[in-house]
ZAMARGU-4260 file (C-alpha; in steps of 0.2 Angstrom, whole numbers, plus 5000, padded with zeros to 4 digits):
<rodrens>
0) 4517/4681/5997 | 4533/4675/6004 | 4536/4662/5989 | 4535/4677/5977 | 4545/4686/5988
5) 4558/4674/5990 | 4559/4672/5971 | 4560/4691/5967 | 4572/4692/5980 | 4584/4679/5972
10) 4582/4685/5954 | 4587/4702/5961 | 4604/4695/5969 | 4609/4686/5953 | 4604/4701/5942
15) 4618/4710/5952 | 4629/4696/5951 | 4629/4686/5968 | 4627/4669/5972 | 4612/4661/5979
20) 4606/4640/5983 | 4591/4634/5978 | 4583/4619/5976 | 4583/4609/5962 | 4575/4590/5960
25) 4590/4581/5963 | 4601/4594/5977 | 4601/4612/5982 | 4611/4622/5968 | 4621/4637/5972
30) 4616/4646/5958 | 4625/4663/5950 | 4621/4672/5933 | 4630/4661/5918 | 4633/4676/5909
35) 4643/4682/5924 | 4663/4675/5926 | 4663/4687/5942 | 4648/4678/5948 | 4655/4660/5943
40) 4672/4664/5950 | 4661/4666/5968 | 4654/4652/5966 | 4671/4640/5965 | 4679/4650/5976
45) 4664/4648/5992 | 4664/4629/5987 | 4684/4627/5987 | 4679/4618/5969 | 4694/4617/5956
50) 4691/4629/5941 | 4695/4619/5930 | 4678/4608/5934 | 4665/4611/5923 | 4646/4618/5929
55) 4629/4615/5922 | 4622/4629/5916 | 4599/4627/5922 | 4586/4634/5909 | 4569/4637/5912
60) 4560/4633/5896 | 4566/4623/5880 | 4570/4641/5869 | 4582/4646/5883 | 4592/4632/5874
65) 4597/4643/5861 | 4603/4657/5872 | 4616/4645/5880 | 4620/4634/5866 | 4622/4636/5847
70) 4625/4622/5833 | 4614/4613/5841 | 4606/4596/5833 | 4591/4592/5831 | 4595/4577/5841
75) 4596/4586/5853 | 4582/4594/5852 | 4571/4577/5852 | 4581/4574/5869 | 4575/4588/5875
80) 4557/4586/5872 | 4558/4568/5879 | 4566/4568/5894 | 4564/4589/5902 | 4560/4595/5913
85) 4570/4584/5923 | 4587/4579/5928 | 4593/4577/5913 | 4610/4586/5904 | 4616/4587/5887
90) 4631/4592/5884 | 4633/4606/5868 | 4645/4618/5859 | 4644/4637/5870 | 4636/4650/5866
95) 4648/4665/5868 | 4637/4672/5880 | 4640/4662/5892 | 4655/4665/5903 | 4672/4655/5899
100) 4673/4650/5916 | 4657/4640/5917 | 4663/4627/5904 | 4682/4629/5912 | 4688/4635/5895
105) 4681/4623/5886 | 4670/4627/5868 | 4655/4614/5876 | 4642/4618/5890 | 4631/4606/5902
110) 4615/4611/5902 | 4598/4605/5912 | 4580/4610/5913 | 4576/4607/5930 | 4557/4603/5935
115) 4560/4609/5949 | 4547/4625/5950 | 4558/4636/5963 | 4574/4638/5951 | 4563/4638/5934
120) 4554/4652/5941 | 4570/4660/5949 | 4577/4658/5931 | 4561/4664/5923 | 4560/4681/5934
125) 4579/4687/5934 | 4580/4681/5913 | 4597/4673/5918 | 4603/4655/5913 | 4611/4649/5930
130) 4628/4638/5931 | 4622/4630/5949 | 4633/4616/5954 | 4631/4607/5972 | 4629/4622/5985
135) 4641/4611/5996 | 4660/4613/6000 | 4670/4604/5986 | 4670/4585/5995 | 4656/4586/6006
140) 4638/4577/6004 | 4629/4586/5991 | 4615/4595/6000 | 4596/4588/5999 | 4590/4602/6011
145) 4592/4620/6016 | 4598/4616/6032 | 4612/4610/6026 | 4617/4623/6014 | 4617/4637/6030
150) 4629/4623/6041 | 4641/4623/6026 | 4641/4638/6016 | 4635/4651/6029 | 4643/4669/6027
155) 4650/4662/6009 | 4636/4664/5999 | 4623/4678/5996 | 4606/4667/6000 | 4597/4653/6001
160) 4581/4649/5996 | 4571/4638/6009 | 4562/4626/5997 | 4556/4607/5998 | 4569/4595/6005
165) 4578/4590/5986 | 4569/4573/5982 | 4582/4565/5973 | 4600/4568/5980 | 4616/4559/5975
</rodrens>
C-alpha cells in the first residue's frame, strides 16, 4: 500500500545516507542516519543550522537506547518506561557510534522515542537511529505539516514523507 511504500521508500534513502522529513508528534523532522556525519552534515547545511547546535537523535523502541547511548542509569531507564513513547528527551553519555557531529562534539547525546507511528516504523525498517531536528530553515516556524516542509526545503532535501498534520508544534 502507499504507507508501506512510503516507509520502505524513506528507509531506503537514509540507508544510503540522504536526508528525508517526517513527521513526528510535536513537528515534522528532517531525519538522516545518526551513524552518518555525511548525512548530518546535509542536514545543517539544507537548514542553514549552526554545527555547533546539538540534534536529537529518535529510537523506535526502548533497546535502541543502548545502541545510541552507553553508561546509562538506571534512572534513566525508569524515565524511559514512564514517559515513552512521547516527546520526551534525555539527555546521555554517546555512544561511539554515533556520529560526532550529532552531539557537536560533545561526549552526550539527546535522545527521544517518538510515538509517532510514521518515523518509529521509518526507524524500525532502515535499522537506523535518526538525528531529526526541525525540517525548517534555521529561524523559520517549525513545521507542523508537509506542506510546509516542500515551501521551505524544496530541492534541499531528499523526501518528504506526507504524514498527519504534527499535532503538537512549538
Amino acid at each position: 500500500n502507499d504507507y508501506e511504500n512510503a516507509v520502505k521508500q524513506a528507509s531506503d534513502i537514509l540507508k544510503s545516507g540522504g536526508i528525508v522529513a517526517v513527521p513526528t508528534e510535536t513537528v515534522y523532522g528532517l531525519a538522516a542516519s545518526a551513524y552518518s556525519d555525511s548525512a548530518i552534515k546535509a542536514v545543517f547545511e539544507a537548514k542553514g543550522r549552526p554545527q555547533d547546535n546539538p540534534l536529537i537523535v529518535h529510537i523506535s523502541n526502548i533497546d535502541m537506547l543502548n545502541e545510541v547511548a552507553q553508561n546509562i542509569p538506571e534512572t534513566a531507564y525508569a524515565c524511559a518506561k514512564a514517559f515513552w513513547p512521547g516527546p520526551f528527551t534525555m539527555v546521555l553519555p554517546r555512544a561511539d557510534k554515533v556520529a560526532d557531529s550529532v552531539s557537536a562534539g560533545l561526549d552526550t547525546v539527546a535522545v527521544r522515542f517518538p510515538s509517532e507511528s510514521t518515523i518509529c516504523d521509518i526507524i524500525s525498517l532502515s535499522g537506523l537511529p535518526l538525528a531529526a531536528p526541525s525540517a525548517n530553515t534555521s529561524g523559520r516556524p517549525s513545521p507542523t505539516t508537509a506542506r510546509h516542509v516542500i515551501n521551505d526545503l524544496d530541492g534541499k532535501i531528499d523526501a518528504v514523507v506526507i504524514g498527519k498534520d504534527c499535532s503538537v508544534g512549538v
